[in-house]
C-alpha positions as CSV (number, residue, x, y, z in Angstrom):
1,X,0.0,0.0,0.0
2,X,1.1,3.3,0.0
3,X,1.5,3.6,3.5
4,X,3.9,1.1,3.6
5,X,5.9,2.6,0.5
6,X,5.8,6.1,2.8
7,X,6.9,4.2,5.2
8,X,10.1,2.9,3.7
9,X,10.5,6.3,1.9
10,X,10.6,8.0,5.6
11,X,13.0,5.3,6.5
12,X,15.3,6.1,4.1
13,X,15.2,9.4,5.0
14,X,15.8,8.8,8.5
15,X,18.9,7.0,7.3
16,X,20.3,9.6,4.9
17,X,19.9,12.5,7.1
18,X,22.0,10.2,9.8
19,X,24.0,10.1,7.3
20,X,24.0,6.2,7.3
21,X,23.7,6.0,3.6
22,X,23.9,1.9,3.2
23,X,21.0,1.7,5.0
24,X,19.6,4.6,3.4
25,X,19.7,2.8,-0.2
26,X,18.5,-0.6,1.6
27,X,15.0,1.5,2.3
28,X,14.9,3.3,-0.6
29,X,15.0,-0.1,-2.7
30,X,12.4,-1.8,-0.5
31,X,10.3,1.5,-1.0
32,X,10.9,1.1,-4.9
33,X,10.3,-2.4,-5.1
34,X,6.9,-1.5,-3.1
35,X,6.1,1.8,-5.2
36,X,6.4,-0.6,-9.0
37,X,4.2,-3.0,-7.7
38,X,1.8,-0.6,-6.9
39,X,2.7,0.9,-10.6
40,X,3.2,4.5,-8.7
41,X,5.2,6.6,-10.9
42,X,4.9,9.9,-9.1
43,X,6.5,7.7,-5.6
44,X,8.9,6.0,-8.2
45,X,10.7,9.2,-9.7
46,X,11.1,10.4,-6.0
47,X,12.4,7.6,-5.3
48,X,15.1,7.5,-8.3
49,X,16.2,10.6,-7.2
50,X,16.2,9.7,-3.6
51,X,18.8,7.0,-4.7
52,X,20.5,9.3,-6.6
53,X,21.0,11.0,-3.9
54,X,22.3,8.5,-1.9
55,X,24.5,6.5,-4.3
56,X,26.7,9.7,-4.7
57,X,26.7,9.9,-1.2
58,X,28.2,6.2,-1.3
59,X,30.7,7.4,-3.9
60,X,28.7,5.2,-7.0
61,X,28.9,8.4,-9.3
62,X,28.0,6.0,-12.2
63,X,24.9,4.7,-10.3
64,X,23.7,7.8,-9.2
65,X,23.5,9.0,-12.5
66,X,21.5,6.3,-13.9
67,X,18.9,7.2,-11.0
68,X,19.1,10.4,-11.7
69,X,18.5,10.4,-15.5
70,X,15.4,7.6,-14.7
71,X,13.7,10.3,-12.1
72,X,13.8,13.0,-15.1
73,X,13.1,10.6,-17.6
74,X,9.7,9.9,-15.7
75,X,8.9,13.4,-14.7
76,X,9.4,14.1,-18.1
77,X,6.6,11.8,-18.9
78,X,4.3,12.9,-16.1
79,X,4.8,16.7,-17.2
80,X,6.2,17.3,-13.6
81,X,8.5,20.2,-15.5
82,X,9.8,21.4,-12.1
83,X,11.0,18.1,-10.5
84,X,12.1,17.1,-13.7
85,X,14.7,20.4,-14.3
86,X,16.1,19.5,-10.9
87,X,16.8,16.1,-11.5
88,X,18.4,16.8,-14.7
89,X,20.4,19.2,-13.3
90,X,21.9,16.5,-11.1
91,X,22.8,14.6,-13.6
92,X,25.0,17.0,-14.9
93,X,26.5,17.5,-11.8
94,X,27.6,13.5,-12.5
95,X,28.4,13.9,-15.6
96,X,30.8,16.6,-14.7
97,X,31.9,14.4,-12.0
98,X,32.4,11.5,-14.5
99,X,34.9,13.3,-16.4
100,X,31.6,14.0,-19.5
101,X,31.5,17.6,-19.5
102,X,29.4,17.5,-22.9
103,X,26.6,15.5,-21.5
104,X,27.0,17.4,-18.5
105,X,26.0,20.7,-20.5
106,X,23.4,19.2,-22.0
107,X,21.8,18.2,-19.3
108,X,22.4,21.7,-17.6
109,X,21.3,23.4,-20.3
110,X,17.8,21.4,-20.6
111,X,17.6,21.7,-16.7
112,X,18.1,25.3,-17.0
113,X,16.0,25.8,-20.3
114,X,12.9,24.1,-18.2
115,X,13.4,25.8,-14.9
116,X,13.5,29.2,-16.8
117,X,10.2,28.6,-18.1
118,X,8.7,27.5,-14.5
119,X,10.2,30.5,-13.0
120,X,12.3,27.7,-10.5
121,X,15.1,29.9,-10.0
122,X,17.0,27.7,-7.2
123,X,17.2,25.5,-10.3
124,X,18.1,28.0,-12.1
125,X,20.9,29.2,-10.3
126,X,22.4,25.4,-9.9
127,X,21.9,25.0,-13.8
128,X,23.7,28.1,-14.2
129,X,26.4,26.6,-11.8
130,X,27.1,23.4,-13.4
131,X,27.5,25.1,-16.9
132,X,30.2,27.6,-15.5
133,X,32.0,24.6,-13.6
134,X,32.3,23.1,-17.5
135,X,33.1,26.0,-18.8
136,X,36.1,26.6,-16.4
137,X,37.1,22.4,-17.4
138,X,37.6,23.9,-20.7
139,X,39.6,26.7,-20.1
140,X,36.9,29.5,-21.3
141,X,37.2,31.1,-18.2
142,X,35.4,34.3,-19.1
143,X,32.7,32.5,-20.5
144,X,32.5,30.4,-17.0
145,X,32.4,33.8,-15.2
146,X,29.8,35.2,-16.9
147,X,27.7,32.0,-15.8
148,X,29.1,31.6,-12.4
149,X,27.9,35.6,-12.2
150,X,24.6,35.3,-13.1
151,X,23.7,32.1,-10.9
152,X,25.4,34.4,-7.6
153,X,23.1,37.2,-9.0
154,X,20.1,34.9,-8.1
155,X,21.6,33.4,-4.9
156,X,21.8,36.8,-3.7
157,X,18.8,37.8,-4.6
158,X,16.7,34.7,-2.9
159,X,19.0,35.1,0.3
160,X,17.7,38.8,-0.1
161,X,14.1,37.8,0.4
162,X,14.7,36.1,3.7
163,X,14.1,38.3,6.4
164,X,16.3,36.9,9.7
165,X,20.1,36.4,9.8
166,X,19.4,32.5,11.0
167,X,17.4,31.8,7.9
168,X,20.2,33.7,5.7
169,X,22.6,32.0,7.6
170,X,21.0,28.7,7.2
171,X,20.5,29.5,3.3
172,X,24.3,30.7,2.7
173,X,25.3,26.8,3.8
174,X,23.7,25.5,0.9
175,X,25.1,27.7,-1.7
176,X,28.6,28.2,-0.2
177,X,30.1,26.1,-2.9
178,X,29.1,28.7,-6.0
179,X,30.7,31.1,-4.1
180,X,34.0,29.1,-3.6
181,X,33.8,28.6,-7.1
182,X,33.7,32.0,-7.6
183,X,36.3,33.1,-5.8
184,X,38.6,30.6,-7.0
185,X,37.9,31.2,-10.9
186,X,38.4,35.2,-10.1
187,X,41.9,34.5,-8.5
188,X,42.6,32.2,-11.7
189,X,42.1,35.2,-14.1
190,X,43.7,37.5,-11.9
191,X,47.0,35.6,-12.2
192,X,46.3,34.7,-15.9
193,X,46.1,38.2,-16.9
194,X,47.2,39.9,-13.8
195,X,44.7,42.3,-13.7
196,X,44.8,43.3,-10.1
197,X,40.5,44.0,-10.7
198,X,39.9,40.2,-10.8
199,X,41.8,39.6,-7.2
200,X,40.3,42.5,-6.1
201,X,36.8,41.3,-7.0
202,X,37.7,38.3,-5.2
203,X,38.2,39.8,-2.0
204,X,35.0,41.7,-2.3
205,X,32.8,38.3,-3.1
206,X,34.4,36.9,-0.2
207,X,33.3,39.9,2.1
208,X,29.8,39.4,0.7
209,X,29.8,35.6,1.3
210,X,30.1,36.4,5.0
C-alpha cells in the first residue's frame, strides 16, 4: 500500500539525514520495489532521485546517475517540469563528476532551459552553476564567469528575500560552494592576466559571502 511505500520512503530518509547511507539505499529499494508493484510513478521518480541522492553519497557516481536520468526521464513523462529540471540538473553535476562535461552541458542546459520557463530559480541558479563549472574544465574562463555571475546574482537575490540572519545564515550553507567557485575562478584570471580588478573582485565576493 502506499502507506507502507511512505513508510520505507521516511526510512530512508531517516537514514540519509543520519548520514547512514547503506542503509539509506537498503530502504529506498524496499520502497521502490513497493512503489512498482503498486505501478506508482509519481513515488517511483522520487524515489530514483532519492537514490540518486544516496548512491553519490556512497561514492557510485556511475549509479547515481543512472537514478538520476530515470527520475527525469519519468517526470518528463508525467509533465512534472519542475522536479524534472532539478533532477536533470543533477545529472549534470555527474556527468561533470564523471569526467563528460558534454553531456553534462546538455543536461544543464535542458535543466536550466525548463526551470526558466517555470520561474524555478534555485534550479536555475544550480543550472547556471554546473555550466560555468564546465566551462572553467575547458579553459573558457570568461565564458565560465559570466555563468558563475549570473547564478550568484540569483543566490543573492533569494538570500535577499529572507528576512532573519538564521534563515540567511542557514540559506548561505547551501550555496557556499558557488561562491568558492567564484572566488577561485576570479583569482585564476587575476593571475592569468594579472589584472589586479579580478583579485580585487575576489576579496570583495568573499566579504559578501560572510
Amino acid at each position: 500500500s502506499d502507506a507502507l511505500i511512505g513508510a520505507a520512503i521516511t526510512k530512508g530518509e531517516i537514514y540519509y539525514a543520519l548520514k547512514d547511507f547503506a542503509q539509506a539505499k537498503t530502504a529506498y529499494l524496499e520502497a521502490q520495489k513497493l512503489a512498482v508493484e503498486k505501478e506508482n510513478k509519481h513515488l517511483i521518480s522520487a524515489i530514483y532521485a532519492s537514490l540518486g541522492a544516496t548512491e553519490k553519497r556512497l561514492g557510485n557516481i556511475q549509479a547515481a546517475l543512472e537514478n538520476f536520468l530515470k527520475a527525469a526521464q519519468i517526470r518528463g513523462e508525467l509533465k512534472m517540469k519542475g522536479m524534472q529540471s532539478a533532477a536533470l540538473v543533477s545529472a549534470a553535476d555527474m556527468y561533470f563528476l564523471l569526467g563528460q562535461f558534454a553531456n553534462a552541458s546538455e543536461n544543464a542546459s535542458k535543466s536550466l532551459e525548463i526551470a526558466r520557463i517555470t520561474g524555478d530559480r534555485v534550479t536555475e541558479s544550480n543550472a547556471l552553476y554546473h555550466l560555468a563549472r564546465v566551462k572553467r574544465s575547458q579553459n573558457e574562463r570568461l565564458a565560465s564567469l559570466k555563468l558563475i555571475e549570473d547564478s550568484i546574482k540569483i543566490v543573492e537575490s533569494l538570500r535577499g528575500e529572507l528576512i532573519s540572519r538564521s534563515s540567511r545564515a542557514a540559506y548561505f550553507s547551501t550555496v557556499r560552494d558557488k561562491y568558492e567557485f567564484y572566488i577561485r575562478l576570479l583569482i585564476e584570471l587575476g593571475i592569468e592576466s594579472e589584472n589586479k580588478d579580478f583579485k580585487a573582485q575576489a576579496f570583495a565576493v568573499g566579504e559578501r559571502a560572510k
